[in-house]
PDB file of N, CA, C and O in Angstrom:
ATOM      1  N   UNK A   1      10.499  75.274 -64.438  1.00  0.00           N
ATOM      2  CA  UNK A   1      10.235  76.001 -63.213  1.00  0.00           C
ATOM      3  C   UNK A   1       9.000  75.383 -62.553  1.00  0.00           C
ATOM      4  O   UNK A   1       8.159  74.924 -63.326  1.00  0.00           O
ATOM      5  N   UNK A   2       8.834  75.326 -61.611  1.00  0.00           N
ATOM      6  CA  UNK A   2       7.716  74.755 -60.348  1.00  0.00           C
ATOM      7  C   UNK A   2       7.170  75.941 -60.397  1.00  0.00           C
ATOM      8  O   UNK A   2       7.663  77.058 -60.557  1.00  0.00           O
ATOM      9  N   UNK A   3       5.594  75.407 -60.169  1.00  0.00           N
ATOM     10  CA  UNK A   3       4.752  76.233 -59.490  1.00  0.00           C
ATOM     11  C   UNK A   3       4.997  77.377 -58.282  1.00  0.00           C
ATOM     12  O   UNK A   3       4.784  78.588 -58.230  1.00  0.00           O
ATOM     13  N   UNK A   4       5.648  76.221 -57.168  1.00  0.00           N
ATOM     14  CA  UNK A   4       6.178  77.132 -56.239  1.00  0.00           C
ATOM     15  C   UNK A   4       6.913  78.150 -56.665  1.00  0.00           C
ATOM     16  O   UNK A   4       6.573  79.334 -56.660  1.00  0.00           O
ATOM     17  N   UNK A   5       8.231  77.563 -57.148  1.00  0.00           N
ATOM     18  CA  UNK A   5       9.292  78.697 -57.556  1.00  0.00           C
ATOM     19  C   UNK A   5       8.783  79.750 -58.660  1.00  0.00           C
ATOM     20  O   UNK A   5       9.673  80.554 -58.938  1.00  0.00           O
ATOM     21  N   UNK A   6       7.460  79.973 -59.433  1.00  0.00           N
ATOM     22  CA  UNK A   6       6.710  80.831 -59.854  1.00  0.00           C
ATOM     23  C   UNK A   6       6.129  82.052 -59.562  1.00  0.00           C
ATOM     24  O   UNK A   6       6.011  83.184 -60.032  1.00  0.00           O
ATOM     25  N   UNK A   7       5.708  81.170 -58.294  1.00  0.00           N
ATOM     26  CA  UNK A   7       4.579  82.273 -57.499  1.00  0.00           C
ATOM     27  C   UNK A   7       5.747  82.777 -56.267  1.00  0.00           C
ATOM     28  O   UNK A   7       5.455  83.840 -55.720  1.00  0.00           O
ATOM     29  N   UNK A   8       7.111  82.057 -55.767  1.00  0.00           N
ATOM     30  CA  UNK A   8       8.126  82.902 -55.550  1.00  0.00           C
ATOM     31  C   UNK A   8       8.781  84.378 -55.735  1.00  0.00           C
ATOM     32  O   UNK A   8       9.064  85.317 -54.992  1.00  0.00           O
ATOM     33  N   UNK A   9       8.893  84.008 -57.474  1.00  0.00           N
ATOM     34  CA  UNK A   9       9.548  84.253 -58.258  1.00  0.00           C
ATOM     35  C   UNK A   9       8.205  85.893 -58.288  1.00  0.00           C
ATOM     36  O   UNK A   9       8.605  87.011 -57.965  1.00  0.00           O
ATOM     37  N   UNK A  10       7.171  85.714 -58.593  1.00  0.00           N
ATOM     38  CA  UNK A  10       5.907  86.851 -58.475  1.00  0.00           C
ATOM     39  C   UNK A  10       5.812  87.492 -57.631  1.00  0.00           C
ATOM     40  O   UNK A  10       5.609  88.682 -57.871  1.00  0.00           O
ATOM     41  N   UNK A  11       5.903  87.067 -56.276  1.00  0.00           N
ATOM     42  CA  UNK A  11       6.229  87.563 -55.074  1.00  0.00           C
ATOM     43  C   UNK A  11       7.182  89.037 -54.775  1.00  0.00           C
ATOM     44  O   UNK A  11       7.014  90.185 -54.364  1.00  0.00           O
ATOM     45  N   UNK A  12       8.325  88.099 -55.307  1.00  0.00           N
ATOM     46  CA  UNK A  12       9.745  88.455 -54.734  1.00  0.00           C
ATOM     47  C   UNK A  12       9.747  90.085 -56.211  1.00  0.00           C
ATOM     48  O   UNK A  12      10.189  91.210 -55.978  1.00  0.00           O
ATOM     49  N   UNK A  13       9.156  89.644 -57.493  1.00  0.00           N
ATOM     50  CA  UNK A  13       9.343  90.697 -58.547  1.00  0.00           C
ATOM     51  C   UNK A  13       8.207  92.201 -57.968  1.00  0.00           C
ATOM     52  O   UNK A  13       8.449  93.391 -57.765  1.00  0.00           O
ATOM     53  N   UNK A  14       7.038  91.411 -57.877  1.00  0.00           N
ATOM     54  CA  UNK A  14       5.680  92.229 -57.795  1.00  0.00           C
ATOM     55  C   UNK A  14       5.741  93.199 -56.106  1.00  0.00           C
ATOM     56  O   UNK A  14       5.686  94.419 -55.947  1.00  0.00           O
ATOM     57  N   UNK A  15       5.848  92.275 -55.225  1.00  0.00           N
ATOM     58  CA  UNK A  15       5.792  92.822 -53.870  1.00  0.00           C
ATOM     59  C   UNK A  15       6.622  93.591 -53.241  1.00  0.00           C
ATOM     60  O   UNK A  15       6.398  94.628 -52.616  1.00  0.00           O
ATOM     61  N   UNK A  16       8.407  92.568 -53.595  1.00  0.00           N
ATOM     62  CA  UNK A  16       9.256  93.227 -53.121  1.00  0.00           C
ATOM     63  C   UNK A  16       9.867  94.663 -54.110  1.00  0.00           C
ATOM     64  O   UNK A  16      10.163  95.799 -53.740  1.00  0.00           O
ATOM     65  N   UNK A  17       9.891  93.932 -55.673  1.00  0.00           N
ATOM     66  CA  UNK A  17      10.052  95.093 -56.698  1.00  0.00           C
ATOM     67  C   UNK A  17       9.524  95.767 -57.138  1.00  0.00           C
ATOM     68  O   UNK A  17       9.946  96.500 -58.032  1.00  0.00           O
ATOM     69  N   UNK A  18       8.043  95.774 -56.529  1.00  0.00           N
ATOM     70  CA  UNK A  18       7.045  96.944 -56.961  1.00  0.00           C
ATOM     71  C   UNK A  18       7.231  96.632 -58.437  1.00  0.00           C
ATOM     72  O   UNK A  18       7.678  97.639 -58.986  1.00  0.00           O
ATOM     73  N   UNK A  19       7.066  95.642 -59.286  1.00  0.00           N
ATOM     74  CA  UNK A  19       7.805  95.857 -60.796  1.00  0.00           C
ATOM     75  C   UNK A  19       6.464  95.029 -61.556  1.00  0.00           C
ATOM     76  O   UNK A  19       6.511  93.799 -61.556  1.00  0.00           O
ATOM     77  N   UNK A  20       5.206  95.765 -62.236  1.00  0.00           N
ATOM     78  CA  UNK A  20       4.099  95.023 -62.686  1.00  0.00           C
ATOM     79  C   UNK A  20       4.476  94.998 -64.097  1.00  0.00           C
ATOM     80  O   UNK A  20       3.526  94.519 -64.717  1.00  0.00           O
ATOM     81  N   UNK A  21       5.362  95.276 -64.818  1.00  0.00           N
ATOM     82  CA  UNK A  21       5.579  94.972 -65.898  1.00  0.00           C
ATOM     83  C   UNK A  21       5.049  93.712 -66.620  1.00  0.00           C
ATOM     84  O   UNK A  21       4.042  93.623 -67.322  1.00  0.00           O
ATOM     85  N   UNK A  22       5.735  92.983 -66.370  1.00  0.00           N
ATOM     86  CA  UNK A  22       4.875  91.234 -66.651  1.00  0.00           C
ATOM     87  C   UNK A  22       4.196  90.816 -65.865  1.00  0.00           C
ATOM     88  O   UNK A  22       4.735  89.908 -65.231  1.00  0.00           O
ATOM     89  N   UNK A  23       2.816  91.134 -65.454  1.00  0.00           N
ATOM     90  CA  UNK A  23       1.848  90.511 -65.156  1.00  0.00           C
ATOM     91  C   UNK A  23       1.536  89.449 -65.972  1.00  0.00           C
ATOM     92  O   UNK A  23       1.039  88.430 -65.493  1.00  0.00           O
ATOM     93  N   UNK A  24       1.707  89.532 -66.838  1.00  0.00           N
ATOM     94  CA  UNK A  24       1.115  88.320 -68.131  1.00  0.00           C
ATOM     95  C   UNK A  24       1.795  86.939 -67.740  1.00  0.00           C
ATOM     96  O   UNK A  24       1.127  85.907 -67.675  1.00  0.00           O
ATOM     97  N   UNK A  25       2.939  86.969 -67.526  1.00  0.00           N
ATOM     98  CA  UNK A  25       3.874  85.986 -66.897  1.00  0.00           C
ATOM     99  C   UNK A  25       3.203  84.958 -65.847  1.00  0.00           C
ATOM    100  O   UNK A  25       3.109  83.733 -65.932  1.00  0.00           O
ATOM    101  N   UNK A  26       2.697  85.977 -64.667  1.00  0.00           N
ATOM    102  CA  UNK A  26       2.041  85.321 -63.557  1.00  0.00           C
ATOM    103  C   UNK A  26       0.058  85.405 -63.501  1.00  0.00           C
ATOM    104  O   UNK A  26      -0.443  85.074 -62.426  1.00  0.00           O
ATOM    105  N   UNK A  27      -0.661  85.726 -64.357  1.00  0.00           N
ATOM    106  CA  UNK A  27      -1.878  85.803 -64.535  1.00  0.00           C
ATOM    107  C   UNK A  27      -2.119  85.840 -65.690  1.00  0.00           C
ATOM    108  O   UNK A  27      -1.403  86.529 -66.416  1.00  0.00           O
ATOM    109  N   UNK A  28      -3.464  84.932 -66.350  1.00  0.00           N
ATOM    110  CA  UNK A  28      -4.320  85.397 -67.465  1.00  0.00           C
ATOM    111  C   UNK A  28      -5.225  86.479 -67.209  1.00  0.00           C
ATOM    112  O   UNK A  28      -5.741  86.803 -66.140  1.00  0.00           O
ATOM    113  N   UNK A  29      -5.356  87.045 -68.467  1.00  0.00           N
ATOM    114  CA  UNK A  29      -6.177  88.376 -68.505  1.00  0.00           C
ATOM    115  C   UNK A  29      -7.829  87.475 -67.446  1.00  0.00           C
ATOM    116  O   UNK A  29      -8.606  88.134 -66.755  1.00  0.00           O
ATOM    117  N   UNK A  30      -7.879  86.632 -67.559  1.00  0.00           N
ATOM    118  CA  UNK A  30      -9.296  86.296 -66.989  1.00  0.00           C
ATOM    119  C   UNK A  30      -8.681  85.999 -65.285  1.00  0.00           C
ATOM    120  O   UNK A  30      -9.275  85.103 -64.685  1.00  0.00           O
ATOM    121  N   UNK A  31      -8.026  86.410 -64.851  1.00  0.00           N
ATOM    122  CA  UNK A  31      -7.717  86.294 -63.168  1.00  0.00           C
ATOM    123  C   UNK A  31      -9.034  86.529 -62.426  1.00  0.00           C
ATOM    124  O   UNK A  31      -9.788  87.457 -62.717  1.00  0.00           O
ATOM    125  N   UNK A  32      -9.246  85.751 -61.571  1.00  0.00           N
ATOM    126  CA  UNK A  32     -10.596  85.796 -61.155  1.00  0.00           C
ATOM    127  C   UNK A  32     -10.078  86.151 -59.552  1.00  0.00           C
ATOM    128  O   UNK A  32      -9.586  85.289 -58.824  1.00  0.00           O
ATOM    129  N   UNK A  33     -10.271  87.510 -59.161  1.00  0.00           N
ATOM    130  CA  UNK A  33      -9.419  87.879 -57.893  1.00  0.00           C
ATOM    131  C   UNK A  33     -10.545  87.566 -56.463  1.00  0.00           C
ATOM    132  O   UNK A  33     -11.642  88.117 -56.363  1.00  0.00           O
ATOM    133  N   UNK A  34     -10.239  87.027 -55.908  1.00  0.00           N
ATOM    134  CA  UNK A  34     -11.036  86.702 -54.148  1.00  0.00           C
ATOM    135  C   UNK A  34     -11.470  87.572 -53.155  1.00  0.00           C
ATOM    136  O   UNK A  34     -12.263  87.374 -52.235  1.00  0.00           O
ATOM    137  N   UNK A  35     -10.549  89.022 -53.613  1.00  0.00           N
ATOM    138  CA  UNK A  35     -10.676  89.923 -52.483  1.00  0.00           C
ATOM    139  C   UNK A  35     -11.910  90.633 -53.496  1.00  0.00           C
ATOM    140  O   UNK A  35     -11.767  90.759 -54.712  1.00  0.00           O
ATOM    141  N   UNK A  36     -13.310  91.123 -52.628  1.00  0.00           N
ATOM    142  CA  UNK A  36     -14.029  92.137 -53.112  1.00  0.00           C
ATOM    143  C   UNK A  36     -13.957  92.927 -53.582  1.00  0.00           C
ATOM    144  O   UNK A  36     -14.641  93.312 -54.530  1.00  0.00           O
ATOM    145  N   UNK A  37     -12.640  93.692 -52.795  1.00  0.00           N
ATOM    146  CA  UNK A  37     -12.204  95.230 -52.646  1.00  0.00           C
ATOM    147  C   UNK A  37     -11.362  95.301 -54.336  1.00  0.00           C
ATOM    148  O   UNK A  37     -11.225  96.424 -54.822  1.00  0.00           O
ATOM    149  N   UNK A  38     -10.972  94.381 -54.937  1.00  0.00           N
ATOM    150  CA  UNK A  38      -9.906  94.252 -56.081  1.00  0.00           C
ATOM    151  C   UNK A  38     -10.688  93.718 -57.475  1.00  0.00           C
ATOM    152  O   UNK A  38     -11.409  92.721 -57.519  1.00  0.00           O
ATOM    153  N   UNK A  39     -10.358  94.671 -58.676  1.00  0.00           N
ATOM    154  CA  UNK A  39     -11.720  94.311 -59.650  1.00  0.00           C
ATOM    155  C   UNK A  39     -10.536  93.020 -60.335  1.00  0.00           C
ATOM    156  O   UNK A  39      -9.306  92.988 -60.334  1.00  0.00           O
ATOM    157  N   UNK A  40     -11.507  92.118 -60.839  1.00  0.00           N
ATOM    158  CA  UNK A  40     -10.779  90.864 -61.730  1.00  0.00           C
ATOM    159  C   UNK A  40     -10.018  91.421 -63.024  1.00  0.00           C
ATOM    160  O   UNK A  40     -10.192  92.595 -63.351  1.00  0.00           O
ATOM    161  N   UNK A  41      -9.367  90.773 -63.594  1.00  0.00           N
ATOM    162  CA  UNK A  41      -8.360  90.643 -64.303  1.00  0.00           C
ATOM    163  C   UNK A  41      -6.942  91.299 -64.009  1.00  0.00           C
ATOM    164  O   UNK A  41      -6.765  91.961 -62.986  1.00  0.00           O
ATOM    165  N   UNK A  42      -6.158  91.135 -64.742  1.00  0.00           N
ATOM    166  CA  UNK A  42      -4.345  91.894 -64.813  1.00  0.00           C
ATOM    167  C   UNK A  42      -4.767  93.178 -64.184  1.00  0.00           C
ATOM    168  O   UNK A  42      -4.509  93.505 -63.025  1.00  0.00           O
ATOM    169  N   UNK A  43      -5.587  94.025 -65.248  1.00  0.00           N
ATOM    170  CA  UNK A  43      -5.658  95.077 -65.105  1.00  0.00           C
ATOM    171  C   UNK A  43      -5.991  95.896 -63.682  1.00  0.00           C
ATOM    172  O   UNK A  43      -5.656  96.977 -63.199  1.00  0.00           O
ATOM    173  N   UNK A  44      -6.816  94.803 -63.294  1.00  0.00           N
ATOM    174  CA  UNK A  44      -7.508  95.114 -61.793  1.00  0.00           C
ATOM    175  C   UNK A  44      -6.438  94.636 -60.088  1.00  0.00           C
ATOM    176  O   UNK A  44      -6.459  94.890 -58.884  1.00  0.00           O
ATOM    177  N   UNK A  45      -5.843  94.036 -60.831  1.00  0.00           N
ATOM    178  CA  UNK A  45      -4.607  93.669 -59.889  1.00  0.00           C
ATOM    179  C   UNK A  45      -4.073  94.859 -59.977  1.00  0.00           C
ATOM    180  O   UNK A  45      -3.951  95.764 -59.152  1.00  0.00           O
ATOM    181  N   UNK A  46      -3.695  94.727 -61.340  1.00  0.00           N
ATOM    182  CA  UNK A  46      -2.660  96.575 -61.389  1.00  0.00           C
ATOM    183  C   UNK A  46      -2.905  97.797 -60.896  1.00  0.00           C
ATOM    184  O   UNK A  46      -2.029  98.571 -60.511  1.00  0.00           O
ATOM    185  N   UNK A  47      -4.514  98.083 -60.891  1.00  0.00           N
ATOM    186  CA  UNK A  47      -4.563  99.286 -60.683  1.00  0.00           C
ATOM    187  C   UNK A  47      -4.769  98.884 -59.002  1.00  0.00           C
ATOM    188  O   UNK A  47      -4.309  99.835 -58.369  1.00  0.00           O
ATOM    189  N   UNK A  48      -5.257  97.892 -58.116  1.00  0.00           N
ATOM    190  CA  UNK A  48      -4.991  97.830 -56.805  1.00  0.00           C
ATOM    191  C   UNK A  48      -3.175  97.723 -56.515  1.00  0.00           C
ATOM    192  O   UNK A  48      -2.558  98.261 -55.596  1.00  0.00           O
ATOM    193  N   UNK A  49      -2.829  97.184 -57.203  1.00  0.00           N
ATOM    194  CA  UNK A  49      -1.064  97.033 -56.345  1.00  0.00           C
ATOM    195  C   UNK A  49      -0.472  98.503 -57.018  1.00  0.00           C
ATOM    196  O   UNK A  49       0.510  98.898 -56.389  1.00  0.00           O
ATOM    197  N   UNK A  50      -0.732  99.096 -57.780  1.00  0.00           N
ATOM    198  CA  UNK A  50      -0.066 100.540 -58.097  1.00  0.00           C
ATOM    199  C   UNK A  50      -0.647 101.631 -56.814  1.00  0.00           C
ATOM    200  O   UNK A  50      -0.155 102.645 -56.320  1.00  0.00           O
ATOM    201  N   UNK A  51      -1.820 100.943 -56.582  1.00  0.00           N
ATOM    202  CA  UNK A  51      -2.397 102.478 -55.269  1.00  0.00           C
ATOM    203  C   UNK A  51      -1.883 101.604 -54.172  1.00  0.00           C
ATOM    204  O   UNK A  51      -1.719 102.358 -53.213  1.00  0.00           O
ATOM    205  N   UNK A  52      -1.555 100.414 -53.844  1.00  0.00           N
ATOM    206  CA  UNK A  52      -0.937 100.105 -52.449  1.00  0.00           C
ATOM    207  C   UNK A  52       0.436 100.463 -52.622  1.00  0.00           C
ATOM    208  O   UNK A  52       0.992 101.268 -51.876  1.00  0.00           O
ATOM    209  N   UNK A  53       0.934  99.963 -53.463  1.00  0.00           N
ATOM    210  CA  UNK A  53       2.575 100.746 -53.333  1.00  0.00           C
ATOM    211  C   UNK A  53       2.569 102.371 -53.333  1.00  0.00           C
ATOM    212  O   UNK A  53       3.592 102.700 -52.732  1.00  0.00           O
ATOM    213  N   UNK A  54       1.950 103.379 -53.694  1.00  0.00           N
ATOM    214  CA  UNK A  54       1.890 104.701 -53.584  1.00  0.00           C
ATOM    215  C   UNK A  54       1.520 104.735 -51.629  1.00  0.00           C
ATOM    216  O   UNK A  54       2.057 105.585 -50.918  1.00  0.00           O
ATOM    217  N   UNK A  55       0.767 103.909 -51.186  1.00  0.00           N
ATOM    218  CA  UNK A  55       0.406 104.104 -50.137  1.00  0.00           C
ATOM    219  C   UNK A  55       1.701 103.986 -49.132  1.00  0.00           C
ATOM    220  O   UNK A  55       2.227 104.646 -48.235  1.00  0.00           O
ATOM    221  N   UNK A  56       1.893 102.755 -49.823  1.00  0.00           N
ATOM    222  CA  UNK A  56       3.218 102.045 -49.228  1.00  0.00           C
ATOM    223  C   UNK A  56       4.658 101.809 -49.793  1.00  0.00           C
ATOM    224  O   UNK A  56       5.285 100.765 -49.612  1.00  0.00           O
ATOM    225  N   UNK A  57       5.127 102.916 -50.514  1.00  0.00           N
ATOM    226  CA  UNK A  57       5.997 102.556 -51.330  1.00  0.00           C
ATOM    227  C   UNK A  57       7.421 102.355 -50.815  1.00  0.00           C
ATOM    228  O   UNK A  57       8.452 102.808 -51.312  1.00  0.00           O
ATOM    229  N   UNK A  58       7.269 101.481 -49.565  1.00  0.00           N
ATOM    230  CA  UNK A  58       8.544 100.459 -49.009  1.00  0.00           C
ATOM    231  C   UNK A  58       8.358  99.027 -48.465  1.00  0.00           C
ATOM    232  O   UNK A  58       8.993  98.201 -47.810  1.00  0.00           O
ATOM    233  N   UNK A  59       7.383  99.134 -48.959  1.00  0.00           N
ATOM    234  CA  UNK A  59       6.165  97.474 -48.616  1.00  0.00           C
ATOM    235  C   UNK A  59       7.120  96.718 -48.995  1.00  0.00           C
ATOM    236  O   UNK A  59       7.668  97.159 -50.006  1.00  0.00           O
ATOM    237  N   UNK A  60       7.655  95.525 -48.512  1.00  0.00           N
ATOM    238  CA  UNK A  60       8.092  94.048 -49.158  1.00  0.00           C
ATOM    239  C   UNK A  60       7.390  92.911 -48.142  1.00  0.00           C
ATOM    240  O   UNK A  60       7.097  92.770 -46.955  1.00  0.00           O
ATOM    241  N   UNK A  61       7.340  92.388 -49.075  1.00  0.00           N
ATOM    242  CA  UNK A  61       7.084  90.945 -48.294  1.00  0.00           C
ATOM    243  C   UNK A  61       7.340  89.793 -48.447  1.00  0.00           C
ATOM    244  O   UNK A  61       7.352  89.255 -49.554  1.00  0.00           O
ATOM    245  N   UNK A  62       7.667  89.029 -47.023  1.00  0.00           N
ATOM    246  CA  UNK A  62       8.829  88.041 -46.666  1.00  0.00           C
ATOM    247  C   UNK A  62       8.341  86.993 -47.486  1.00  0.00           C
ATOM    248  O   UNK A  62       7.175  86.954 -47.881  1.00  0.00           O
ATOM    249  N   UNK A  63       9.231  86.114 -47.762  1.00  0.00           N
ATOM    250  CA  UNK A  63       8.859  85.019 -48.145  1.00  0.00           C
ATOM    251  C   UNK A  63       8.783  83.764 -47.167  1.00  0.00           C
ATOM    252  O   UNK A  63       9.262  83.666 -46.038  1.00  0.00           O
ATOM    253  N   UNK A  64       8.138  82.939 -47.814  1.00  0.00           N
ATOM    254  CA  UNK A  64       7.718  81.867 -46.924  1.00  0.00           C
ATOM    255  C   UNK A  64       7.661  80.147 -47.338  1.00  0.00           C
ATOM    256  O   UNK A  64       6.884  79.201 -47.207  1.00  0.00           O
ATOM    257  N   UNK A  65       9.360  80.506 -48.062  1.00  0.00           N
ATOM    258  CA  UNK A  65       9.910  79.717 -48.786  1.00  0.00           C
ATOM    259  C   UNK A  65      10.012  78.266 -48.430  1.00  0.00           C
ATOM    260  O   UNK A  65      10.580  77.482 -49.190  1.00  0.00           O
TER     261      UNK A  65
END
């Protein structure tokens, strides 16, 4: 699998499927996240994309394949 088709593949599971199950798949526990607002690691992804999908729980987003 390509990089691209990875972070596709993360996209299309995480964004469009709301589905954080395997994070491990697409991040190490040491994810070092860019946005302020979002604490680092898996965990900190998770608990930001679990309160945006409650916010938004029909969010998808397009790809840009």
């Amino acid at each position: 699998m390509t990089n691209k088709e990875l972070v596709l593949e993360f996209y299309d599971k995480v964004f469009n499927g709301h589905d954080l199950s395997d994070l491990g798949r697409y991040m190490r526990e040491g994810y070092r996240q860019h946005s302020p607002e979002v604490a680092d690691g898996r965990e900190g992804f998770r608990a930001f994309a679990e309160g945006f999908f409650r916010l938004d729980p029909h969010l998808t987003i397009m790809s840009v394949a």
